[in-house]
N, C-alpha and C positions, 0 to 999 in steps of 0.2 A: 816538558813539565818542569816548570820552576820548584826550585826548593826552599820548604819554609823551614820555620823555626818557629813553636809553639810557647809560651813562655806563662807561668802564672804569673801574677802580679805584685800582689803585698809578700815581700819577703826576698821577692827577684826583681822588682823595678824598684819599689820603694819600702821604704820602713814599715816595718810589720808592728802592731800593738794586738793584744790579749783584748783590747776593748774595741777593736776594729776602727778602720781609718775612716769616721763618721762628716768628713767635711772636705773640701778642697784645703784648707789651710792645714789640715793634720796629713793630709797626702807630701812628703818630702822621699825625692828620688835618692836612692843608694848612691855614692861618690861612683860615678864612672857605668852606671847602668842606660842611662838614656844616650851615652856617647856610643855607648857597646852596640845598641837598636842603629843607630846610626850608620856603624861601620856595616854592622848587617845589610840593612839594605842598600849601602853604597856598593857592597860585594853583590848584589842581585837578591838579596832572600828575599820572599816572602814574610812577615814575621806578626804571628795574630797573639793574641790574648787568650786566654779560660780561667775566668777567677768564678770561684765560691763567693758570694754577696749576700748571704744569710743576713747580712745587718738591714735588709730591707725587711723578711718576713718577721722579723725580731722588734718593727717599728723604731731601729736606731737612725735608721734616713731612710730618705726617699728612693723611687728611681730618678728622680730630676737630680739629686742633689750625688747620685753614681754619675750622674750624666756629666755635673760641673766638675767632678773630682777626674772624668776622664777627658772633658775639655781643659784643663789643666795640666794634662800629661801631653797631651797632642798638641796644646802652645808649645811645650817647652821643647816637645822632640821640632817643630817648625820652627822653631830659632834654630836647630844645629842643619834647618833644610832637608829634613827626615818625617816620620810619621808611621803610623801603624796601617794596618791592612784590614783591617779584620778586632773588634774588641766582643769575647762571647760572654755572657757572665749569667750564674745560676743565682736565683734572687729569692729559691727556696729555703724554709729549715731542715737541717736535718735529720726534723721527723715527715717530712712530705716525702719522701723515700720516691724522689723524682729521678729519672735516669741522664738530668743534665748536671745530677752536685756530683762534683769528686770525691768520692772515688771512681763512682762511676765513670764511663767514658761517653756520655751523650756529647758533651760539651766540643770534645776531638772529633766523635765521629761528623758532628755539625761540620766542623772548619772542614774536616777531609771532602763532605760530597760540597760543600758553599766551595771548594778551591780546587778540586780534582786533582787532590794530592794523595800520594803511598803514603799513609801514615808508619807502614812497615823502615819507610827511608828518612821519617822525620822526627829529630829528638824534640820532646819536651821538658822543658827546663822546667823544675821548682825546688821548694822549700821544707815540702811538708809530704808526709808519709800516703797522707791522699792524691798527688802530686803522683807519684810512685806506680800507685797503683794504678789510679787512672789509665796512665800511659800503657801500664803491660796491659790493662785491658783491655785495650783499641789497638793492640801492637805497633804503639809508638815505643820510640826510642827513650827509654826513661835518663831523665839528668838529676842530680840534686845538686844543692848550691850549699856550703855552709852558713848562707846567711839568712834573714828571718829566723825559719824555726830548723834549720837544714841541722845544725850542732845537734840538738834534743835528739831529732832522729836519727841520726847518726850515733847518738850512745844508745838510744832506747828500741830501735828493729835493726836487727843482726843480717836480716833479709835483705838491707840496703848493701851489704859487702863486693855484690855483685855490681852494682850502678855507678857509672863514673860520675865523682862527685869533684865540684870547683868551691874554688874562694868565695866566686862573689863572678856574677853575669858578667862584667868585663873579661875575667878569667877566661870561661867557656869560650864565649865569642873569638879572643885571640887564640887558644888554642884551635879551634872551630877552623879560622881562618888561614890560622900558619900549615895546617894539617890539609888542607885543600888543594885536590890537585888544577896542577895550571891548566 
């Protein structure tokens, strides 16, 4: 069984807004997170996606126009000879009180049976306190990042004291990798 890495998106690949990233041109990668996906699967990972896209039930874009925002991320990871495995995304509000938006864990449990993975053995990386929860509720390995909204949570649920918390997905990853037995 290969090992993945589960990762959100806005906040842990690229730049988070309060208004949501509505276009491929408003999508800009974190300094050092799509080289990070890189090194991961250079090491073997596996490495999927689970992003919240509420901007679609909200009429702020499309699905076509999630579609170009994530053909934009998978150019740029196939310049470095890389790419994702896997992109799941919940396109509800959350008032449809669906079991695929995080917090919930629909979104994980998808990737576990779509990859035949222990999510008990797989961290997921994010930004945000539904991020968190998510994870313990599929008993994945929860991660936070202090970028995006990682800071916020980090002053504002005490709950997080337990979760190992990085700079920034370059971080995670190197430690991820130096921590790895040969």
């Amino acid at each position: 069984m290969r090992a993945m890495i589960i990762l959100d998106r806005d906040g842990v690949i690229n730049h988070d807004s309060d208004g949501y990233i509505k276009s491929p041109e408003e999508w800009r990668p974190i300094l050092g997170s799509l080289e990070a996906i890189n090194q991961l699967k250079k090491a073997g990972y596996l490495v999927t996606i689970a992003t919240n896209q509420s901007g679609i039930a909200r009429g702020l874009f499309s699905e076509q126009t999630l579609q170009d925002i994530h053909t934009k991320m998978t150019k740029l990871l196939a310049i470095l000879g890389s790419g994702i495995d896997g992109i799941y995304y919940c396109p509800h509000s959350p008032q449809a009180n669906c079991v695929c938006r995080k917090p919930n864990a629909g979104l994980l449990i998808k990737i576990a049976h779509d990859f035949d993975i222990d999510l008990t053995q797989t961290p997921f990386v994010g930004d945000n306190i539904s991020d968190i929860k998510a994870a313990e509720m599929a008993q994945a390995k929860p991660i936070l990042l202090r970028t995006g909204k990682g800071e916020r949570v980090i002053q504002s649920y005490p709950e997080v004291a337990n979760v190992p918390i990085y700079d920034d997905l370059a971080h995670f990853v190197r430690e991820t990798l130096n921590s790895r037995p040969i």
